[in-house]
N, CA, C and O atoms as a printed pandas DataFrame, in Angstrom:
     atom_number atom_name residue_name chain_id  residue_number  x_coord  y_coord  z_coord
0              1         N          UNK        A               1   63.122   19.749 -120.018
1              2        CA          UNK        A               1   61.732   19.607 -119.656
2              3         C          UNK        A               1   61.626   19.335 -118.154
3              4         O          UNK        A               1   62.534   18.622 -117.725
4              5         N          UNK        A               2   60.749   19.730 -117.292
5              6        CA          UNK        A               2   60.656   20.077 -115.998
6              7         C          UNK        A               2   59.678   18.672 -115.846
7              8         O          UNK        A               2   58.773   18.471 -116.655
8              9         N          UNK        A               3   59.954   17.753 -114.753
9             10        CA          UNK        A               3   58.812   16.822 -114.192
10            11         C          UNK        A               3   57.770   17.023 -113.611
11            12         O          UNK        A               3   57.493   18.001 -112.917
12            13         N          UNK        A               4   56.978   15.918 -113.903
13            14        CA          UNK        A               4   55.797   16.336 -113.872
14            15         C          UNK        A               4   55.498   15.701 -112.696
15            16         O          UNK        A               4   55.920   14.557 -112.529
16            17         N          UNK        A               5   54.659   16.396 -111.610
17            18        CA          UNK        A               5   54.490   15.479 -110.613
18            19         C          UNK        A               5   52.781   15.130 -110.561
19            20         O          UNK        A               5   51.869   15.907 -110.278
20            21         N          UNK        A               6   52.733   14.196 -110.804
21            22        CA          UNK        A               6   51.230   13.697 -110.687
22            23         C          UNK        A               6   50.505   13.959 -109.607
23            24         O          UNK        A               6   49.577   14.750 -109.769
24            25         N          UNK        A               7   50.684   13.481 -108.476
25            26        CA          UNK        A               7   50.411   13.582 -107.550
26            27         C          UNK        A               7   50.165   14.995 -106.637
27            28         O          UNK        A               7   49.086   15.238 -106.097
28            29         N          UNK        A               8   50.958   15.590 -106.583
29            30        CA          UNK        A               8   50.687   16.995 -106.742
30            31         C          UNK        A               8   49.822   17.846 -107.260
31            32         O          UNK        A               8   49.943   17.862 -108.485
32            33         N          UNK        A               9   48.688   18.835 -106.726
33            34        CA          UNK        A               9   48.053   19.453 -107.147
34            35         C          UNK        A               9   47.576   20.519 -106.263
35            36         O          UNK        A               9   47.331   20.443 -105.059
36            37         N          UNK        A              10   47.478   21.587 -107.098
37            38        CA          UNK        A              10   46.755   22.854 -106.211
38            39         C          UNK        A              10   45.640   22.959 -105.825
39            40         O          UNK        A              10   44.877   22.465 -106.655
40            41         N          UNK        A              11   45.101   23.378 -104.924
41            42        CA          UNK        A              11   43.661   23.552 -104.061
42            43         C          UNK        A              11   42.471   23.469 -105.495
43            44         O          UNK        A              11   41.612   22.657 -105.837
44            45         N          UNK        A              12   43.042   24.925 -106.112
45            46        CA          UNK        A              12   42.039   24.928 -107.492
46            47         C          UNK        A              12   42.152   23.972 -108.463
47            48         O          UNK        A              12   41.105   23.815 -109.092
48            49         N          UNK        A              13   43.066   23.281 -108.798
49            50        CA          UNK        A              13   43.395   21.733 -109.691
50            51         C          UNK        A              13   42.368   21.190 -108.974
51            52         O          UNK        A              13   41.340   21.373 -109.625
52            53         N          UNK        A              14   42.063   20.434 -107.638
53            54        CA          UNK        A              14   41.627   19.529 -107.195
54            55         C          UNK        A              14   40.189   20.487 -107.148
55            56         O          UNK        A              14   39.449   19.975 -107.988
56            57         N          UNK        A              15   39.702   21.302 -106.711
57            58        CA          UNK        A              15   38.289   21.744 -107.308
58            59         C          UNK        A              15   38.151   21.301 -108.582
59            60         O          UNK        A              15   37.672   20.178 -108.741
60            61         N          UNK        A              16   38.443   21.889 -109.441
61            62        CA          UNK        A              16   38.080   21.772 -110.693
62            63         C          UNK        A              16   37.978   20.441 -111.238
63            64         O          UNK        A              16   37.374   20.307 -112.303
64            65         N          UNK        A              17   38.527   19.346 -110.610
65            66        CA          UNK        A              17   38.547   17.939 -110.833
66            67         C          UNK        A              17   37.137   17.722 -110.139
67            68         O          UNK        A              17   36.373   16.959 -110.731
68            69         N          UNK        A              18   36.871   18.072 -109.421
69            70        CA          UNK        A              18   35.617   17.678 -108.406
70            71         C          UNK        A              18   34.620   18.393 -109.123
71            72         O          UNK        A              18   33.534   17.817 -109.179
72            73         N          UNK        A              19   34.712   19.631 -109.754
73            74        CA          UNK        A              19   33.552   19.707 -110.508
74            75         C          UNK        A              19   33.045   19.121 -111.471
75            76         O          UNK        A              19   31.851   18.943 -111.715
76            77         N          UNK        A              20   34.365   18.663 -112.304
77            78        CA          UNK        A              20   33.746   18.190 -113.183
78            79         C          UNK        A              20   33.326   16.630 -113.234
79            80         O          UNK        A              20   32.645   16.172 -114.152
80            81         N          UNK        A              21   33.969   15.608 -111.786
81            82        CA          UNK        A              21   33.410   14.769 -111.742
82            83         C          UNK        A              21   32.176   14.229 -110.803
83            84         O          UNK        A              21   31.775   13.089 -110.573
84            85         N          UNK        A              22   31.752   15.486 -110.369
85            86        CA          UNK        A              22   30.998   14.889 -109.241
86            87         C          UNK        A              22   29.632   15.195 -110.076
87            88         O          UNK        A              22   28.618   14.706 -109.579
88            89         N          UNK        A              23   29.436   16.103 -111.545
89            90        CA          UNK        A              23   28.588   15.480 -112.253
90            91         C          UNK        A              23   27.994   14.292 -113.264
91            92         O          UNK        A              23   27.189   14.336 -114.195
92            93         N          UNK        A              24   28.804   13.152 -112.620
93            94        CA          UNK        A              24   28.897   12.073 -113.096
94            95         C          UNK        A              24   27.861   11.081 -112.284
95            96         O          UNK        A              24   27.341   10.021 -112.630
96            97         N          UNK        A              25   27.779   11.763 -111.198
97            98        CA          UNK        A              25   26.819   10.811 -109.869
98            99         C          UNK        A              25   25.858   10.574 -110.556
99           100         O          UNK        A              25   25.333   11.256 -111.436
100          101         N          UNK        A              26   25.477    9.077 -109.955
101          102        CA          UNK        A              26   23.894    8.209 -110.006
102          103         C          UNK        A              26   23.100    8.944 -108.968
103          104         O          UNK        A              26   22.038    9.344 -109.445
104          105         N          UNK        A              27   23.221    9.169 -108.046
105          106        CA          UNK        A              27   22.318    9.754 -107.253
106          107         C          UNK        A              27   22.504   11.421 -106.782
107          108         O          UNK        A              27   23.610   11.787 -106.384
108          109         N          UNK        A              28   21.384   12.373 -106.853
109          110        CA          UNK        A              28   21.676   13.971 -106.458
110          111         C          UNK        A              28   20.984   13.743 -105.209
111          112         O          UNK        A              28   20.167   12.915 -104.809
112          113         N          UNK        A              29   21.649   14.865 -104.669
113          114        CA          UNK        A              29   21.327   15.191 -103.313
114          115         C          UNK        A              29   19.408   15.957 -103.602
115          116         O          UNK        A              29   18.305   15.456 -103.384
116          117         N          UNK        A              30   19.666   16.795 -103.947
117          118        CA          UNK        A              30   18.146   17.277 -104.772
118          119         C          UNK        A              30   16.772   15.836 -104.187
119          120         O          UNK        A              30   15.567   15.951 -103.964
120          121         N          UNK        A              31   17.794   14.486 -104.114
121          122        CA          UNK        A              31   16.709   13.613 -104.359
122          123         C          UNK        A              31   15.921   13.453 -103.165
123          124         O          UNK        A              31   16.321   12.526 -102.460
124          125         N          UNK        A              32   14.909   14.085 -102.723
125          126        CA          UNK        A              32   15.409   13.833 -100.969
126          127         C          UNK        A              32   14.495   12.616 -101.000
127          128         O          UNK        A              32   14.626   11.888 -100.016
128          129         N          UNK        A              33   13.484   12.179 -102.021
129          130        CA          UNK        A              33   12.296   10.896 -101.540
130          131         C          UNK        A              33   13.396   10.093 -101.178
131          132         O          UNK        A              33   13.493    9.604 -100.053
132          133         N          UNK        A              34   14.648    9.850 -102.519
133          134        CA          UNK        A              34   15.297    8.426 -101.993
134          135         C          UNK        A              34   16.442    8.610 -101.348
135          136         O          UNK        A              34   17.202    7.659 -101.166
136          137         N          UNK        A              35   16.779   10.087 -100.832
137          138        CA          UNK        A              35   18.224   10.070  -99.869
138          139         C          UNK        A              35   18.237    9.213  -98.462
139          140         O          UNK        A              35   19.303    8.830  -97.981
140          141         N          UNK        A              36   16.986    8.947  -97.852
141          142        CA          UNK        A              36   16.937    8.337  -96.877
142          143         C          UNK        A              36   16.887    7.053  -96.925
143          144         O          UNK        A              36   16.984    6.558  -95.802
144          145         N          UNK        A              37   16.701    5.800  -98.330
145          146        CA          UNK        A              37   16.642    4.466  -98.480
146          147         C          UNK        A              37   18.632    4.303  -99.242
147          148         O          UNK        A              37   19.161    3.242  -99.572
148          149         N          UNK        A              38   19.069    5.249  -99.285
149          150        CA          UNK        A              38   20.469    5.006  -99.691
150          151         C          UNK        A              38   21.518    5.597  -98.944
151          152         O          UNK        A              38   22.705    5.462  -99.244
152          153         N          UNK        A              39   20.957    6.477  -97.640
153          154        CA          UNK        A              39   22.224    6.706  -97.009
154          155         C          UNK        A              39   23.335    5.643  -96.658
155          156         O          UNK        A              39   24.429    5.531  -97.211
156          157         N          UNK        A              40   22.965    5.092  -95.903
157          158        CA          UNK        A              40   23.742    3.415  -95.668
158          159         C          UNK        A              40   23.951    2.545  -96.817
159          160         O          UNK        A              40   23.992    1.335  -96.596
160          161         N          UNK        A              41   24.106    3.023  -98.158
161          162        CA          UNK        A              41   24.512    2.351  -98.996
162          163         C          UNK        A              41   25.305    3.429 -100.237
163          164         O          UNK        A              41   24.848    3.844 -101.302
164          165         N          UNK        A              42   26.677    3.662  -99.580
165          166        CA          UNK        A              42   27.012    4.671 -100.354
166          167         C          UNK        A              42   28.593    4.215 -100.664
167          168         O          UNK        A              42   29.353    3.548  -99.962
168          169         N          UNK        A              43   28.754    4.682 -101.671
169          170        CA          UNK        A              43   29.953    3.699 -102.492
170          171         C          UNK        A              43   31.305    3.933 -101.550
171          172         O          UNK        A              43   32.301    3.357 -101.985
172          173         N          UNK        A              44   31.484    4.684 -100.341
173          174        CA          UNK        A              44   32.462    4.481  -99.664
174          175         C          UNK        A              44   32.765    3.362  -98.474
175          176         O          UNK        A              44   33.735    3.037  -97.789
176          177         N          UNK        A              45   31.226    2.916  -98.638
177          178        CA          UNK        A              45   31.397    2.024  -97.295
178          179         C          UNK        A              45   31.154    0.601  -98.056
179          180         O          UNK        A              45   31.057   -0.435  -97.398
180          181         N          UNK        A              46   31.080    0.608  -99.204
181          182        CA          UNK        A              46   30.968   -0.627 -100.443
182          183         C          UNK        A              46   32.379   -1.851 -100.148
183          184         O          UNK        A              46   33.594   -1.672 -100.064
184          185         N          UNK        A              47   31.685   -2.857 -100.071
185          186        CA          UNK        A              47   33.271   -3.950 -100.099
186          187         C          UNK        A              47   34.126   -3.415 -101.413
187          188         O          UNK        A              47   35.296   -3.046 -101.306
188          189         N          UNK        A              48   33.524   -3.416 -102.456
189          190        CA          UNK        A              48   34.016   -3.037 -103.638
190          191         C          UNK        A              48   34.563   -1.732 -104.146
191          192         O          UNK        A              48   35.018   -1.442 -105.253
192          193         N          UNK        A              49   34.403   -1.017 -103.051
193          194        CA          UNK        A              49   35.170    0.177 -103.174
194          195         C          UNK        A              49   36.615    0.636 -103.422
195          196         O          UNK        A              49   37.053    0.711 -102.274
196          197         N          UNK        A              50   37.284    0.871 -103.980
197          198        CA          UNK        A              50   38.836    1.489 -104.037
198          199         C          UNK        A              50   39.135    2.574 -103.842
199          200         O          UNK        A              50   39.255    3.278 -104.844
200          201         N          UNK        A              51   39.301    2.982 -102.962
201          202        CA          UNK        A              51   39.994    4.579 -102.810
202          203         C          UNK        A              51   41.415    5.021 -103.686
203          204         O          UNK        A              51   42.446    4.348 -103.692
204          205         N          UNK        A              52   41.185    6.497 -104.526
205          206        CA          UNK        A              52   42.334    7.043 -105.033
206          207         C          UNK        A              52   43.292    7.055 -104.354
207          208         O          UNK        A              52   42.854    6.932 -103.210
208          209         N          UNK        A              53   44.457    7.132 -104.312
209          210        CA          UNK        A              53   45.430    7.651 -103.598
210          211         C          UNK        A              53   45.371    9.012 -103.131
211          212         O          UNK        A              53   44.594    9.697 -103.796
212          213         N          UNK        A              54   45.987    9.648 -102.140
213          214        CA          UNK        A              54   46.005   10.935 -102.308
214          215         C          UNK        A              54   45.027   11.527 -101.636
215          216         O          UNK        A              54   44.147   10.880 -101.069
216          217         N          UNK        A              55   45.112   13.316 -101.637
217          218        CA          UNK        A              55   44.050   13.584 -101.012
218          219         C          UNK        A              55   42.190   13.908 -101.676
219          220         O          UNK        A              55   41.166   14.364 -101.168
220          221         N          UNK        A              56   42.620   13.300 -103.205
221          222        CA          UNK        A              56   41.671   13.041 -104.092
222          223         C          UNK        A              56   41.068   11.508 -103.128
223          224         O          UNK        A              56   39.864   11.302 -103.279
224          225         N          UNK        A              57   41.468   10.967 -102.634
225          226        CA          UNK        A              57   41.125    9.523 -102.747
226          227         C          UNK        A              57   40.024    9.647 -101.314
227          228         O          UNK        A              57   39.270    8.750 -100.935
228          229         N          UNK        A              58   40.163   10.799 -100.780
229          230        CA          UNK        A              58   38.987   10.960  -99.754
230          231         C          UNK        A              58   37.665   11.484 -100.223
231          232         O          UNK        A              58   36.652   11.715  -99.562
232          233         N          UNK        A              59   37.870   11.610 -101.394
233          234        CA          UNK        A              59   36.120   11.801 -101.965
234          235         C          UNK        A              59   36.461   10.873 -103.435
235          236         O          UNK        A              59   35.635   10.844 -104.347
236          237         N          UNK        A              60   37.101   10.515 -103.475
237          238        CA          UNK        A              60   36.806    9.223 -104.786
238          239         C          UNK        A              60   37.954    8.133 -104.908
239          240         O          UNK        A              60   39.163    8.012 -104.711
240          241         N          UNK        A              61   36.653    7.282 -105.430
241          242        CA          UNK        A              61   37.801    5.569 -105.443
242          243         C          UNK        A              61   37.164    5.141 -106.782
243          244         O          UNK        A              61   36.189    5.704 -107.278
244          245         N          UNK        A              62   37.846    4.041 -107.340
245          246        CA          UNK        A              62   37.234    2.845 -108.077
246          247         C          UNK        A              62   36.171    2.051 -107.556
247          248         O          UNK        A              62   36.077    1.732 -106.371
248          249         N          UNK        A              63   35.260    1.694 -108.581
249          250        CA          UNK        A              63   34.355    0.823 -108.245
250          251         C          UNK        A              63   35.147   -0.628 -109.084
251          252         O          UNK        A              63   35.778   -0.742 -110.135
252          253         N          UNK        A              64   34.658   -1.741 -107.827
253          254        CA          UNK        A              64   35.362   -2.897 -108.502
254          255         C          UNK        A              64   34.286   -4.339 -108.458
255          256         O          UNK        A              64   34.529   -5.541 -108.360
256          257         N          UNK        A              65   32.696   -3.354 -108.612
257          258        CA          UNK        A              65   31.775   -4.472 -108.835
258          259         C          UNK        A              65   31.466   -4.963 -110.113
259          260         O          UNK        A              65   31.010   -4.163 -110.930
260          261         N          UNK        A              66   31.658   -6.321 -110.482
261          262        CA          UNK        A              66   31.723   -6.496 -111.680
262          263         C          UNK        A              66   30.245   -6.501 -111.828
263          264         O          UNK        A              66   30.020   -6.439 -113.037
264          265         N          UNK        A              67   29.053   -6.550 -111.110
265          266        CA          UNK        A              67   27.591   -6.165 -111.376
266          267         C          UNK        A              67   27.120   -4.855 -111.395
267          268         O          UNK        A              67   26.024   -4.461 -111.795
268          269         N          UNK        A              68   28.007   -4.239 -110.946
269          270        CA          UNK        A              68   27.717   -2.359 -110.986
270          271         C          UNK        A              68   28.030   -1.791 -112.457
271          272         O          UNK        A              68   29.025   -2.156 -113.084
272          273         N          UNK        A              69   27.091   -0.863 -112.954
273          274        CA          UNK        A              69   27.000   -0.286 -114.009
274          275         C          UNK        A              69   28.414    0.490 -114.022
275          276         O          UNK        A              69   29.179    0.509 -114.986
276          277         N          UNK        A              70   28.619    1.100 -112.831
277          278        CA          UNK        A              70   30.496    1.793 -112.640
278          279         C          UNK        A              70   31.289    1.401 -112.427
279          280         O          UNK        A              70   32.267    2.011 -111.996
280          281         N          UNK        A              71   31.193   -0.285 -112.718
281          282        CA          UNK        A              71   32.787   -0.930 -112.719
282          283         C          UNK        A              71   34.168   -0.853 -113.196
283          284         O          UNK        A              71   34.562   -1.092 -114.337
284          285         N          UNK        A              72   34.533   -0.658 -112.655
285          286        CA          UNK        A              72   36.170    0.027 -113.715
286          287         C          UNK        A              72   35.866    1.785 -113.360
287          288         O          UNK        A              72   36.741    2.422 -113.946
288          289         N          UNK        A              73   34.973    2.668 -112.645
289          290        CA          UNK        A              73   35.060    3.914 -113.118
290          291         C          UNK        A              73   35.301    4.456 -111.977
291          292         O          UNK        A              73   35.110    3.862 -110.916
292          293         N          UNK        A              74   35.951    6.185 -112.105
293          294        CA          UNK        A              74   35.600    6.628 -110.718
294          295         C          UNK        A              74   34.829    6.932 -110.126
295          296         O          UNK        A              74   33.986    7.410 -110.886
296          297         N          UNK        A              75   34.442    6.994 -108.965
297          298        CA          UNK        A              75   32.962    7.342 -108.142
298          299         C          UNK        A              75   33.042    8.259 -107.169
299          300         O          UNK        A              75   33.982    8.117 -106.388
300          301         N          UNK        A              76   32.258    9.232 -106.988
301          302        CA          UNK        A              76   31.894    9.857 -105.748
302          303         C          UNK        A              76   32.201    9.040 -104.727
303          304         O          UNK        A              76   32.171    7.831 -104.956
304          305         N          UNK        A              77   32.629    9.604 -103.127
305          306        CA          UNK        A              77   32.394    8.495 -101.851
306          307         C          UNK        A              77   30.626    7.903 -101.392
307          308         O          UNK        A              77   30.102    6.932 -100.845
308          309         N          UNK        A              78   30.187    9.317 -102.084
309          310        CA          UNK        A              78   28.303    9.139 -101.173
310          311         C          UNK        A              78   27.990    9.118 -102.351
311          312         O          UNK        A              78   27.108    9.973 -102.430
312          313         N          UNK        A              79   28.213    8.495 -103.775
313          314        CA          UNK        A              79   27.155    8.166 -104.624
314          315         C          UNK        A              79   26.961    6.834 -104.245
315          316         O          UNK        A              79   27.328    6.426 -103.143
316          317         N          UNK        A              80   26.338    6.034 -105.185
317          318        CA          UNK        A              80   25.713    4.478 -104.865
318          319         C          UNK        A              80   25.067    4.170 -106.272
319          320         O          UNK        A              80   24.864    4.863 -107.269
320          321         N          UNK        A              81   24.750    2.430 -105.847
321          322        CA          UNK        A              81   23.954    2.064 -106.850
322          323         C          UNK        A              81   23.492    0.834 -106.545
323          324         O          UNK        A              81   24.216    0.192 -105.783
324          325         N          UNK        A              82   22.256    0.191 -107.009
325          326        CA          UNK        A              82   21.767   -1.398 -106.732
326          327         C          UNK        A              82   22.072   -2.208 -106.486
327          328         O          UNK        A              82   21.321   -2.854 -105.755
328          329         N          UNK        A              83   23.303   -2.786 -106.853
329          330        CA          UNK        A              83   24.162   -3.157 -106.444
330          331         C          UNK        A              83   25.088   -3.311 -105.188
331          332         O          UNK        A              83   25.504   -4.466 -105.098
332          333         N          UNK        A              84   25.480   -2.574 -104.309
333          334        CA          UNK        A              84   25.846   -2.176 -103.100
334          335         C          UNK        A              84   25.992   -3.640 -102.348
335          336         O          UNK        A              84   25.179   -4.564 -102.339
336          337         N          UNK        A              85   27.392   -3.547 -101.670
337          338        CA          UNK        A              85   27.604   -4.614 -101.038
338          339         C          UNK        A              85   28.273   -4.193  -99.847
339          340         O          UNK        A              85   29.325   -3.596 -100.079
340          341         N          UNK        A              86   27.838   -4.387  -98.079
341          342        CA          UNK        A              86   28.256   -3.727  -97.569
342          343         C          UNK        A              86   29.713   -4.071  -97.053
343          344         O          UNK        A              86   30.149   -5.221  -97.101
344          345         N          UNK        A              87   30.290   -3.221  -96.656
345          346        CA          UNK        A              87   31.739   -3.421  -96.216
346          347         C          UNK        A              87   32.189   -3.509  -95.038
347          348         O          UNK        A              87   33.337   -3.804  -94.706
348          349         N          UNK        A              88   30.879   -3.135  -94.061
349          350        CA          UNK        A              88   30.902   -3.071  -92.301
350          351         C          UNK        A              88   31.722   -1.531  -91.943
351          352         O          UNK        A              88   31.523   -0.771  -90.996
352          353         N          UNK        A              89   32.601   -1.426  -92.970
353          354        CA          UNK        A              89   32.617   -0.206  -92.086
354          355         C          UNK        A              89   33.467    0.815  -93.612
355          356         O          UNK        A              89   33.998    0.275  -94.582
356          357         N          UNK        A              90   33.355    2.265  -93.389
357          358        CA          UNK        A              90   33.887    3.058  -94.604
358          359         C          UNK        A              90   35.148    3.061  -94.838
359          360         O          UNK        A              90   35.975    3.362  -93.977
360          361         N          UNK        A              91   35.476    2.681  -96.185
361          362        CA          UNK        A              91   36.983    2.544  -96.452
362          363         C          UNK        A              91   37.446    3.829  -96.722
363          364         O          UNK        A              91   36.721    4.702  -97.197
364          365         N          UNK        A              92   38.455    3.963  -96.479
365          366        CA          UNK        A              92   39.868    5.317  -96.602
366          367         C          UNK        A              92   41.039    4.618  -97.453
367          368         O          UNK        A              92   41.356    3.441  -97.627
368          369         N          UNK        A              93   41.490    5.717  -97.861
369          370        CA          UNK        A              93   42.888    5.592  -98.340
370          371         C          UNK        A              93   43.957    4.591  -98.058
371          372         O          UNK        A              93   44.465    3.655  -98.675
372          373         N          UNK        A              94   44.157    5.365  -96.438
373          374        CA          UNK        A              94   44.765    4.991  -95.335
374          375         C          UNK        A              94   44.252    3.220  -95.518
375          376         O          UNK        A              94   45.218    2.459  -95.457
376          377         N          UNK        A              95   43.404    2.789  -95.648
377          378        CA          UNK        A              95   43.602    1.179  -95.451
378          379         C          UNK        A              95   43.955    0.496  -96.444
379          380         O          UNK        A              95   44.490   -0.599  -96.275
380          381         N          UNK        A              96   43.728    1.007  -97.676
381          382        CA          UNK        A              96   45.212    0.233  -98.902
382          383         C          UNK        A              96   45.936   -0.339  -98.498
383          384         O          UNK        A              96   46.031   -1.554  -98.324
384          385         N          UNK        A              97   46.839    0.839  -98.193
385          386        CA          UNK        A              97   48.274    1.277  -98.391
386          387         C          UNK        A              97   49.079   -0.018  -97.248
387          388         O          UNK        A              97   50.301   -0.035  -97.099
């Protein structure tokens, strides 16, 4: 049996992951009344944010607000929610690690 490398994925793997999770968002772009009261509050620049590893982890992390409806889940970087706590500045990958 050949290993499996997780981490690893093809251009079209990582589309197809993004399609099917980026219909998971609390907020659409479509929205435009409230795109302008939530730009500055978007789950990448969240204290509570976790970034994936990887080059998945530049458009999605964990949410780790225990008052956010998406706690424990993955999130878009520019979705959001009521909750929002700011972080001063947008987290990356790169600052995990």
């Amino acid at each position: 049996m050949d290993e499996f490398d997780h981490v690893t994925r093809s251009e079209a793997e990582l589309d197809s992951i993004h399609d099917r999770w980026i219909r998971d968002r609390n907020r659409g772009r479509d929205d435009q009344e409230d795109q302008e009261s939530w730009v500055d509050e978007q789950c990448g620049g969240c204290r509570f944010w976790i970034p994936l590893a990887g080059r998945v982890g530049n458009d999605y992390g964990a949410c780790s607000n225990a008052r956010s409806p998406f706690d424990g889940r993955v999130r878009f970087e520019h979705d959001g929610c009521d909750v929002f706590v700011d972080a001063g500045r947008w987290v990356t990958p790169e600052d995990i690690a």
